[in-house]
C-alpha positions as CSV (number, residue, x, y, z in Angstrom):
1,X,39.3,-8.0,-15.2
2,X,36.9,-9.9,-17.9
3,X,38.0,-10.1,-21.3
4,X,35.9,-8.0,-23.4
5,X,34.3,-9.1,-27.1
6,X,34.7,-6.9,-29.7
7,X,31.3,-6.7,-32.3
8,X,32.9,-6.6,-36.2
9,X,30.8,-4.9,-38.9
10,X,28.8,-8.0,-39.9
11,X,27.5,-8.5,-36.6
12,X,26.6,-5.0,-36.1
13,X,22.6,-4.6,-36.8
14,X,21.1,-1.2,-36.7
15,X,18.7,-0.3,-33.7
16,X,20.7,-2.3,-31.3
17,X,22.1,-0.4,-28.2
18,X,24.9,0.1,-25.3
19,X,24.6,1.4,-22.1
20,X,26.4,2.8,-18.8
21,X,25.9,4.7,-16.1
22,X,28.3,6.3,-14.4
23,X,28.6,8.9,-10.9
24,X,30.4,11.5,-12.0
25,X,33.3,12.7,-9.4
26,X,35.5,16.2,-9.2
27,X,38.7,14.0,-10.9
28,X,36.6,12.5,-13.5
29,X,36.6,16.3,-15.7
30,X,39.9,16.0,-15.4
31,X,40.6,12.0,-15.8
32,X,38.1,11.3,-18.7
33,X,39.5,14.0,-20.9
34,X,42.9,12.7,-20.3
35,X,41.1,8.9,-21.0
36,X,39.4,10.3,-23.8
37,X,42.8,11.1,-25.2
38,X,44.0,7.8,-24.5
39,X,40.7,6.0,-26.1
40,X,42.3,8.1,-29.3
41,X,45.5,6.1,-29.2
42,X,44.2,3.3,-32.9
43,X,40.8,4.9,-32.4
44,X,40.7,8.3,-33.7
45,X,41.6,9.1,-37.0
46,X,45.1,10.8,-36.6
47,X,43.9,14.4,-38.7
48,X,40.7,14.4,-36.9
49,X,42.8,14.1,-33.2
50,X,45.1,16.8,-34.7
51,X,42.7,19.5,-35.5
52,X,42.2,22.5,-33.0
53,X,38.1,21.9,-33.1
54,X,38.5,18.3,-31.8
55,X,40.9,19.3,-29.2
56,X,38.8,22.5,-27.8
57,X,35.6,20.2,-27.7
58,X,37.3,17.5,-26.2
59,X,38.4,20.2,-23.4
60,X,35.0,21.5,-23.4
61,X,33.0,18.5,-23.0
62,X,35.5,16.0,-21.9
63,X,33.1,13.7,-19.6
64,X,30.5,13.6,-23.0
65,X,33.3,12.3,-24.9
66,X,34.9,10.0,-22.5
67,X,31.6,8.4,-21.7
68,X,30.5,7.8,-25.5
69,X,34.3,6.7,-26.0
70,X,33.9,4.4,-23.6
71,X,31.0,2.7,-24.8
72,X,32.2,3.0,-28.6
73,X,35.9,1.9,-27.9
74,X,34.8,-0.9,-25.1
75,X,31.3,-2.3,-26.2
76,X,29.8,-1.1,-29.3
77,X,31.8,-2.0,-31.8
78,X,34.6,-2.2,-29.1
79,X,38.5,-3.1,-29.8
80,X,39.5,-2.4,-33.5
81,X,37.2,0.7,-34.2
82,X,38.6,3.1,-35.7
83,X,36.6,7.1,-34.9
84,X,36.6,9.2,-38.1
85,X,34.1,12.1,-37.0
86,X,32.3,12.8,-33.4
87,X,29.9,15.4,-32.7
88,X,29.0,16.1,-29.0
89,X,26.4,18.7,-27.8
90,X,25.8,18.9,-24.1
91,X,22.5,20.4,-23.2
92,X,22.6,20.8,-19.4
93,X,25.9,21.6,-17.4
94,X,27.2,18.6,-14.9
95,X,29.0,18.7,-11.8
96,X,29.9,16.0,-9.6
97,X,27.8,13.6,-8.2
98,X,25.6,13.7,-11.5
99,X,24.7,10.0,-12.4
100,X,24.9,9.6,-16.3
101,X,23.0,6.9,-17.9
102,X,24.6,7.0,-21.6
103,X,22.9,5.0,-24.1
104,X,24.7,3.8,-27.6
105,X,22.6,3.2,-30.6
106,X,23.5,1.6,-34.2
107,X,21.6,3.9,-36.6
108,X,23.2,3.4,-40.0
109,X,25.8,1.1,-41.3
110,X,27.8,1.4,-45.0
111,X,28.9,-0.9,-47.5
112,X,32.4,0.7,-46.8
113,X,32.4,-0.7,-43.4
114,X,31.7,2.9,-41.9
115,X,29.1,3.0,-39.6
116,X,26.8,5.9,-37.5
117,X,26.8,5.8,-33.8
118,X,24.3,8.2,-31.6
119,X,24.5,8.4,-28.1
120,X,22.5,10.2,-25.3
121,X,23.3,11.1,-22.1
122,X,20.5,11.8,-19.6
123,X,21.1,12.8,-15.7
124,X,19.6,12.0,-12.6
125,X,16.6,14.3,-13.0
126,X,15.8,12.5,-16.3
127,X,17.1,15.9,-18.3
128,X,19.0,15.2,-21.4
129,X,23.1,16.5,-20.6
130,X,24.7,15.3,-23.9
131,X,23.7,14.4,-27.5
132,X,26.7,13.3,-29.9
133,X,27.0,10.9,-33.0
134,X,29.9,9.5,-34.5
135,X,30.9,7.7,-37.7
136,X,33.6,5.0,-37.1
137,X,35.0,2.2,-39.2
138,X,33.6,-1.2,-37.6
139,X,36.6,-3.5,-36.9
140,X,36.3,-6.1,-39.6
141,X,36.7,-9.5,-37.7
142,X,36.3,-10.5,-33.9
143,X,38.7,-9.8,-31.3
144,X,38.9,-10.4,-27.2
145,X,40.9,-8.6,-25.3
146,X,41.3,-7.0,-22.2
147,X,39.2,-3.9,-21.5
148,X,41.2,-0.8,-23.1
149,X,41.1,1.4,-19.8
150,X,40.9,0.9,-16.3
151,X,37.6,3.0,-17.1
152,X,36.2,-0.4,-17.5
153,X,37.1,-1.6,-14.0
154,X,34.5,0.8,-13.1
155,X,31.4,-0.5,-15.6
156,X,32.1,-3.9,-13.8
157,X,32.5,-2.9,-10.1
158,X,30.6,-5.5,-8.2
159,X,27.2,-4.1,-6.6
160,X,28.1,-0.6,-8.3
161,X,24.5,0.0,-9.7
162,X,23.1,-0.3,-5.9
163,X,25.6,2.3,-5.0
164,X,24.2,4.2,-8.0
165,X,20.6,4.5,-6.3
166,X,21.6,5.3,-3.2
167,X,23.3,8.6,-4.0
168,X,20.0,9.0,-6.3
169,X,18.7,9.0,-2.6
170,X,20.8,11.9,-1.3
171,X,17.6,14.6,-1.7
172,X,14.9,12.6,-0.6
173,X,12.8,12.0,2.8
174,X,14.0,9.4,4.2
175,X,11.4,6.4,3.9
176,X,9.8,5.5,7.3
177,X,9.5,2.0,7.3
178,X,8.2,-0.7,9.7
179,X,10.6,-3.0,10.2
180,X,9.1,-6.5,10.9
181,X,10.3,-8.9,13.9
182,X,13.8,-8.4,13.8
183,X,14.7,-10.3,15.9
184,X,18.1,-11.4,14.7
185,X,21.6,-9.6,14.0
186,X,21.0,-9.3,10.3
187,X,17.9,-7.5,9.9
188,X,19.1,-4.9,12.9
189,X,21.7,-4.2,11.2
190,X,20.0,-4.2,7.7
191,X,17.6,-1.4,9.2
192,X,20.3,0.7,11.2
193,X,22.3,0.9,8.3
194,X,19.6,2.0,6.3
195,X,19.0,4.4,8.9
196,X,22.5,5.4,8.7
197,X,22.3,6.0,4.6
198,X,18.9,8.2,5.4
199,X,17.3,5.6,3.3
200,X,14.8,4.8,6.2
201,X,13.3,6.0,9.5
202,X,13.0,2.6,11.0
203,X,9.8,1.6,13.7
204,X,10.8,-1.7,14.7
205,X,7.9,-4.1,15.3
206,X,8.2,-6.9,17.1
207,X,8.7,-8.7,21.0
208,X,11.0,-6.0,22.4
209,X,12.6,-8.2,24.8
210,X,13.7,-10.1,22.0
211,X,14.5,-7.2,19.8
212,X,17.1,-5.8,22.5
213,X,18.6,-9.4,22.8
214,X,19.5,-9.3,19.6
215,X,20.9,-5.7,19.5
216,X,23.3,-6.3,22.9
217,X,24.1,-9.1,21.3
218,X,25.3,-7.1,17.9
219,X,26.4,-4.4,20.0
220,X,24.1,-1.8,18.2
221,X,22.7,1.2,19.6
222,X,18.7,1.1,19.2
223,X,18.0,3.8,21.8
224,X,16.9,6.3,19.0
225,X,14.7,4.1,17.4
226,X,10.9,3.7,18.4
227,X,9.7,-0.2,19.1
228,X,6.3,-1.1,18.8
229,X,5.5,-4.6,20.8
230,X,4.1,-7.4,19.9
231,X,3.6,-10.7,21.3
232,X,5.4,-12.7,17.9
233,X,5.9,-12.7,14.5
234,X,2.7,-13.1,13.6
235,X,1.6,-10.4,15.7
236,X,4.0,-8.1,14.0
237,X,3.1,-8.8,10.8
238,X,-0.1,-7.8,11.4
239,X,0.7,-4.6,13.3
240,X,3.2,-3.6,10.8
241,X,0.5,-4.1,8.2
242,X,-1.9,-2.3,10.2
243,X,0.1,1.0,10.6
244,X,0.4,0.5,6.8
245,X,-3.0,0.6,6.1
246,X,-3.4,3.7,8.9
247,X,-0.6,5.5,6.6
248,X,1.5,5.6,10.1
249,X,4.8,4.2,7.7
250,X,5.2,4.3,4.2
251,X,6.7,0.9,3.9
252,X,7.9,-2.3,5.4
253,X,10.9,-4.2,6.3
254,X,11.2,-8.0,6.6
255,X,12.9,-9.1,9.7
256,X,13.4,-12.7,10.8
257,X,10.5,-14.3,9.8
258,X,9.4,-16.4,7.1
259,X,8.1,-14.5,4.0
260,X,4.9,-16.3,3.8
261,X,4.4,-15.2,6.6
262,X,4.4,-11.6,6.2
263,X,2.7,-11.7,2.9
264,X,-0.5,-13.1,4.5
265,X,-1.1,-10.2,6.4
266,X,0.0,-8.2,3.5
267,X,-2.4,-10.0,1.2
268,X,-5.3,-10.4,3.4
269,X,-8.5,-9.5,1.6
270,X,-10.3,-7.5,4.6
271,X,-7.0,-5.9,6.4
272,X,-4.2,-6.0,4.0
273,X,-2.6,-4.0,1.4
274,X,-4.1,-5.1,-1.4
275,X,-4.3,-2.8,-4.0
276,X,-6.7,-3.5,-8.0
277,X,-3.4,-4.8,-8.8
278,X,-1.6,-8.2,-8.1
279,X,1.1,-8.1,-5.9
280,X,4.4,-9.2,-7.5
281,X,7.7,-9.1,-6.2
282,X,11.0,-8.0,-8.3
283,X,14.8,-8.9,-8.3
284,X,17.0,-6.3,-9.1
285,X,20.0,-7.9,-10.4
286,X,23.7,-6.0,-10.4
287,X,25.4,-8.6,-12.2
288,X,29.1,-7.5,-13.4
289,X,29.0,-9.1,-16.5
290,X,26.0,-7.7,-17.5
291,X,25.9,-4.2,-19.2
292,X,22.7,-3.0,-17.9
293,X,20.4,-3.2,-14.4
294,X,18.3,-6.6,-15.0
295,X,15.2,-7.3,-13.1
296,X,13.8,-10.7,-12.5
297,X,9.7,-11.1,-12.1
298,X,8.0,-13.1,-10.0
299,X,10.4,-15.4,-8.4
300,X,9.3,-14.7,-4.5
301,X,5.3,-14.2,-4.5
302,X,3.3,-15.5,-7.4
303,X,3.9,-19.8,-7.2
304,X,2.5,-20.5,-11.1
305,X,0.9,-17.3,-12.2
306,X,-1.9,-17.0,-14.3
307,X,-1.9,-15.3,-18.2
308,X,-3.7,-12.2,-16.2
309,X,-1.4,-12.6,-13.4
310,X,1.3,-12.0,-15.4
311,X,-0.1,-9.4,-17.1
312,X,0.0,-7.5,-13.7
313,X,3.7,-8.8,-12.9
314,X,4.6,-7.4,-16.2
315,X,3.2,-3.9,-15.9
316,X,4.1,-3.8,-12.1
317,X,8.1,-4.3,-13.1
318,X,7.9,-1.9,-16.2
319,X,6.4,0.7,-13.6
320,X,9.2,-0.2,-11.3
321,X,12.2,0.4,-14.3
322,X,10.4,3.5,-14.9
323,X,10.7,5.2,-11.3
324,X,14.2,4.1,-11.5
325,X,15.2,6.0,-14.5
326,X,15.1,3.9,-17.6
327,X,12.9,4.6,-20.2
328,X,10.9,2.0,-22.2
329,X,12.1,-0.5,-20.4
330,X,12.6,-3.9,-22.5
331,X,10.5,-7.0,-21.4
332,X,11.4,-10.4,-22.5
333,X,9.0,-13.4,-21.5
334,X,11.2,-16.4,-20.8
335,X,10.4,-20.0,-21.7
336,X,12.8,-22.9,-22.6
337,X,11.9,-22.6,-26.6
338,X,12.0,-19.2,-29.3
339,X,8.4,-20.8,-30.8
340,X,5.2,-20.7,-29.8
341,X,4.4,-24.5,-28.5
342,X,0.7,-25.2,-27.4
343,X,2.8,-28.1,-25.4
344,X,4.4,-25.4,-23.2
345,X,2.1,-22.8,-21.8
346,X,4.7,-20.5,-20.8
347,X,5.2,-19.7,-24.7
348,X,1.2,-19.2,-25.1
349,X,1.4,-17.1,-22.2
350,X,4.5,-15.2,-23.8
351,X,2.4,-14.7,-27.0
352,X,-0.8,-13.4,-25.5
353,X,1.7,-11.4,-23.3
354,X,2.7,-9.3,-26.8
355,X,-0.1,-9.2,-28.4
356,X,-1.6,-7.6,-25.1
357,X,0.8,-5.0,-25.0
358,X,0.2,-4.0,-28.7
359,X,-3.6,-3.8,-27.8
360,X,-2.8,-1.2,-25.1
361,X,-3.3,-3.9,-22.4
362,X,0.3,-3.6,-20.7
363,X,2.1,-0.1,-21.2
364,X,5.0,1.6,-20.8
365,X,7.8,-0.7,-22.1
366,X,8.5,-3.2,-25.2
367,X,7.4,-7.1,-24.8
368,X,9.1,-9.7,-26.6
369,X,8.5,-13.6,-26.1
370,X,8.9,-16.4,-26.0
371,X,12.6,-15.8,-25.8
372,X,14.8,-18.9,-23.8
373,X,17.4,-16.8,-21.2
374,X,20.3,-17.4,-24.0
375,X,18.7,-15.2,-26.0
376,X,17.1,-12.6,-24.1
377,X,20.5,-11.5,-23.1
378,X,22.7,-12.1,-25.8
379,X,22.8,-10.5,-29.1
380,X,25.3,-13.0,-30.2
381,X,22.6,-16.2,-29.2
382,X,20.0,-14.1,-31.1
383,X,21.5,-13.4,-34.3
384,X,23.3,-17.0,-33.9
385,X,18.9,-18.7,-34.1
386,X,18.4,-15.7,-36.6
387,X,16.1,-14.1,-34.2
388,X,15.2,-10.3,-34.8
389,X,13.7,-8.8,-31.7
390,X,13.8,-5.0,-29.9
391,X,14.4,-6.9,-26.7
392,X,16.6,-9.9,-27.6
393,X,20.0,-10.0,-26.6
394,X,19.2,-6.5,-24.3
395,X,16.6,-7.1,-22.1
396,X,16.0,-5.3,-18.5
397,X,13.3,-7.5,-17.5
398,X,13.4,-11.1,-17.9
399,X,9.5,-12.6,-17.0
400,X,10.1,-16.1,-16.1
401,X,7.4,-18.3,-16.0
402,X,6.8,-19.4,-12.7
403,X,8.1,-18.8,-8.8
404,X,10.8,-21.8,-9.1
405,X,12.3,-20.7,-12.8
406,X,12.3,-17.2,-11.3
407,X,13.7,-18.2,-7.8
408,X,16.8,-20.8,-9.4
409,X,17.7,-18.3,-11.9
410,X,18.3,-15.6,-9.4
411,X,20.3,-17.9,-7.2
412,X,22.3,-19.0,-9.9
413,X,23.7,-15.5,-11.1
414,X,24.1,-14.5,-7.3
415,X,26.4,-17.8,-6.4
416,X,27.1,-18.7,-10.2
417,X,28.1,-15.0,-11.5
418,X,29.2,-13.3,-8.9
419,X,25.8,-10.8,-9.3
420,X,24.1,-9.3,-6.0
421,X,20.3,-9.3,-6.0
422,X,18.3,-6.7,-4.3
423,X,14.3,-7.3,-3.9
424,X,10.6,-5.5,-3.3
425,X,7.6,-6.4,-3.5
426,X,5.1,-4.5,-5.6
427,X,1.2,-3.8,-6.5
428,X,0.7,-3.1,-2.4
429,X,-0.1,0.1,-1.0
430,X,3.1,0.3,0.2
431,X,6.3,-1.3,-0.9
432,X,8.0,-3.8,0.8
433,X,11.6,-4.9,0.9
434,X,12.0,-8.9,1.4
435,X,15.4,-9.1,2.2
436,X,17.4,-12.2,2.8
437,X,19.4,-13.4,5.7
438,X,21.9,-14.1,3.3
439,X,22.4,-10.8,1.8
440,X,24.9,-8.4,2.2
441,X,24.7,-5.0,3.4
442,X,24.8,-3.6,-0.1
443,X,22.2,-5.7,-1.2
444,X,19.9,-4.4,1.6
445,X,21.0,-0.9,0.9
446,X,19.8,-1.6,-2.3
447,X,16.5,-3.0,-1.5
448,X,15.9,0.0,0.6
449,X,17.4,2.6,-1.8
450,X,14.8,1.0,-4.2
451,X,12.0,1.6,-2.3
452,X,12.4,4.9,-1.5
453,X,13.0,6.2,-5.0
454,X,9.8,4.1,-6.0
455,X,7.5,5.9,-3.1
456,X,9.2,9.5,-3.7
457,X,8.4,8.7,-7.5
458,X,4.5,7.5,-6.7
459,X,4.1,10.9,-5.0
460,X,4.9,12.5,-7.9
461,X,2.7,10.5,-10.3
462,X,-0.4,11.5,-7.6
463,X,-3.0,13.7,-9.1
C-alpha cells in the first residue's frame, strides 16, 4: 500500500477538490458504517461521536458518511484531521451496484485552523444521492503515513475505474462492432471477451481462413459469431468502414493491423467516417496513484496538430468525460514551461486555447494552460511555482502538444506507474477502439466499455 500525504491548514486553498468513486456492494451498508466508526477513532470529536443524533445518522446513512469520511480522513486534509460537526442528507435511496462518484470541496477556511468541507455524491444516472458538509480542524503540519483503512486498498485497486464502466454497462445494448482483421490470438480474444461482458456483438471482418487459424489455434469458439471476408487487411478496413457508413455496426474494433492503416479508410474524404469534426483519439488512464480518471489527447492520430486542430481535440475529449459521468471536466494544455513563450508554440497554442473557451469557442469544461505535467497534476507543484489555477494540480484531461509528447507520456505511466491505458478514437461517425497487442484484457474491456457508454450516450443527445 502507498503512503498517503496528509494536506495541513496552510496548504489547504479553498475551491480545491477530492474525489472517488466507488461500486457499492450488499456488505458495504454494513462495512462502511462500521469503517465510518473506525474513521472516528482521532477524527471525530469525542461529544459529537457520543451524541444519539450522530449515531442514528451514522446508521441511517452509513455509506454517505463512510464515503465523505474517506475522502476527509484519507485525502482532503487526510491524517491528523480532527471532525467537529457533519451534516449528511441523502437525496435518492442506494442499493448495491450503485456507482458513487463523491466529490470533496474546500469552501471556507478560519483563522482558528477550522475549516468547511462539502461533499456531493452523485449515482450512476447522474442523480444527486448525498449532500453533506463538515467543519474539521486541519492537521497543523505534514504527515505520511499509511492509508487509515483498508478502504483505501480499494481507491488504489489497479484497473478498478475500467471495472467501474463496465458495470455502468450492465443496462445497455450491447454495441455491435466490426471487428477488423483479427487475425491474431489477442484481438479474438479482446472481441469474445467483450462479447462475453455484453459490451459488444462482434462481426468479424477479415480473411476467414486466417481468422479460424487463429481461433484453433487459441482454442476459442467463433461458431456464433458472423465473419465477413475479405481478401486482407486492407480490404477489411475498408469493408468494416463501409458497413459503418451503411449503419450495418455501430462501431469498430482494431484487430492485427497497423493503425494507420485502419485510419485511412476511416479518414478517407469520399468513403470514410469523417464527420465536421477532427478525428482525435483519447487515452483513458487508470493510474493507481492518481485520485481521479485522467485522459490523455492526441497521442495516437493527430502527428503535430494545428491551434484549430486542437481546438477540436479539446472539445472532442471534454464531450467524451461528459458521456462518462463527470461534469465540467478540467482541461490542462501541457507544455514544458507555466509562461507564455512565443519560442515555444505549444504555450501560444495553450493561450489561444483559453481564451477560446472563454469566447464560447470550446464548451463544456474549464481550460487552463500552459501548465508543464508537474503542475497539472499536483497541487503541491502548483502552490510550490505560486500558480493559482481551477485545473492545476486536478486535471482530467491533460492536452499535450503533439502525437510523440502524448504517445511517451502514456507509455511511461503504463510501464513507469503501474497505470493501464484504455483508448478510442473520436470525431467519427462511429467510435472506434484502437487497442494494443500489448494490452491486457481489462484494458480492452475498458476500451470497449468506453465505447458503448459513449454511443448509448450520443443516442440520447439526438434530437
Amino acid at each position: 500500500m502507498l503512503p498517503v500525504e496528509n494536506r495541513p491548514f496552510d496548504t489547504l486553498q479553498v475551491g480545491e477538490e477530492e474525489r472517488l468513486v466507488h461500486v457499492l456492494t450488499k456488505e458495504d451498508f454494513s462495512l462502511l458504517a462500521d469503517q465510518a466508526a473506525s474513521f472516528g477513532a482521532g477524527v471525530v470529536d469525542p461529544e459529537v461521536a457520543a451524541s444519539p443524533t450522530y449515531a442514528a445518522d451514522a446508521a441511517q446513512n452509513s455509506w454517505a458518511s463512510a464515503l465523505m469520511s474517506a475522502l476527509i480522513a484519507g485525502r482532503l486534509p487526510g491524517t491528523g484531521s480532527k471532525l467537529i460537526r457533519q451534516s449528511i442528507e441523502t437525496s435518492a435511496a442506494a442499493a448495491p451496484g450503485d456507482i458513487m462518484t463523491v466529490a470533496a470541496r474546500v469552501m471556507a477556511k478560519s483563522p482558528n485552523g477550522r475549516v468547511t468541507i462539502e461533499a456531493r455524491a452523485t449515482n450512476q444516472l447522474g442523480e444527486l444521492a448525498m449532500a453533506g458538509s463538515a467543519e474539521i480542524v486541519a492537521p497543523k503540519k505534514t504527515i505520511i503515513a499509511e492509508p487509515p483503512d483498508e478502504y483505501f486498498d480499494l481507491i488504489r485497486e489497479k484497473g478498478r475505474r475500467y471495472r467501474i464502466l463496465i458495470e455502468r454497462t450492465r443496462d445497455l445494448k450491447a454495441l455491435k462492432t466490426a471487428v477488423v482483421h483479427p487475425v491474431d490470438e489477442a484481438s479474438l480474444i479482446g472481441a469474445i471477451e467483450a462479447a462475453r461482458e455484453n459490451l459488444m456483438d462482434p462481426v468479424l471482418v477479415g480473411p476467414e481462413a486466417k481468422i479460424r487459424r487463429a481461433a484453433d489455434a487459441a482454442k476459442i469458439d467463433i461458431a456464433g459469431y458472423p465473419i465477413v471476408t475479405t481478401e486482407h487487411s486492407h480490404a477489411a478496413a475498408e469493408k468494416a468502414v463501409a458497413m459503418a457508413r451503411a449503419g450495418e455496426v455501430e462501431g469498430l474494433m482494431k484487430g492485427a493491423l497497423h493503425t494507420d492503416e485502419l485510419m485511412q479508410a476511416v479518414v478517407a474524404a469520399e468513403t470514410g467516417l469523417r464527420t465536421a469534426r477532427r478525428i482525435s483519439h483519447v487515452f483513458a488512464i487508470d493510474a493507481p496513484a492518481y485520485p481521479r480518471a485522467l485522459f490523455i489527447t492526441d497521442a495516437a492520430v493527430n502527428i503535430y496538430p494545428s491551434l484549430l486542430d486542437k481546438r477540436d481535440i479539446a472539445q472532442n475529449a471534454i464531450e467524451l468525460v461528459l458521456a462518462l459521468g463527470i461534469a465540467t471536466p478540467r482541461v490542462a494544455i501541457l507544455s514544458a514551461v507555466e509562461t507564455v513563450s512565443p519560442d515555444i508554440r505549444s504555450t501560444v497554442d495553450a493561450a489561444a486555447l483559453c481564451k477560446m473557451a472563454d469566447r464560447g469557442q470550446i464548451v463544456g469544461g474549464i481550460l487552463d494552460g500552459p501548465l508543464a505535467f508537474d503542475n497539472a497534476v499536483s497541487l503541491e507543484a502548483a502552490r510550490t511555482k505560486g500558480i493559482v489555477s481551477p485545473v492545476a494540480g486536478q486535471a482530467d484531461i491533460l492536452l499535450v502538444p503533439d502525437l510523440e509528447a502524448g504517445n511517451m507520456l502514456a507509455k511511461q505511466l503504463v510501464y513507469l506507474a503501474e497505470a493501464e491505458m484504455a483508448g478510442i478514437v473520436l470525431g467519427a461517425r462511429v467510435p472506434i477502439m484502437l487497442t494494443s497487442r500489448a494490452d491486457n484484457t481489462i484494458a480492452r474491456l475498458g476500451s470497449c466499455a468506453i465505447a458503448l457508454i459513449l454511443a448509448r450516450h450520443r443516442e440520447t443527445q439526438t434530437p
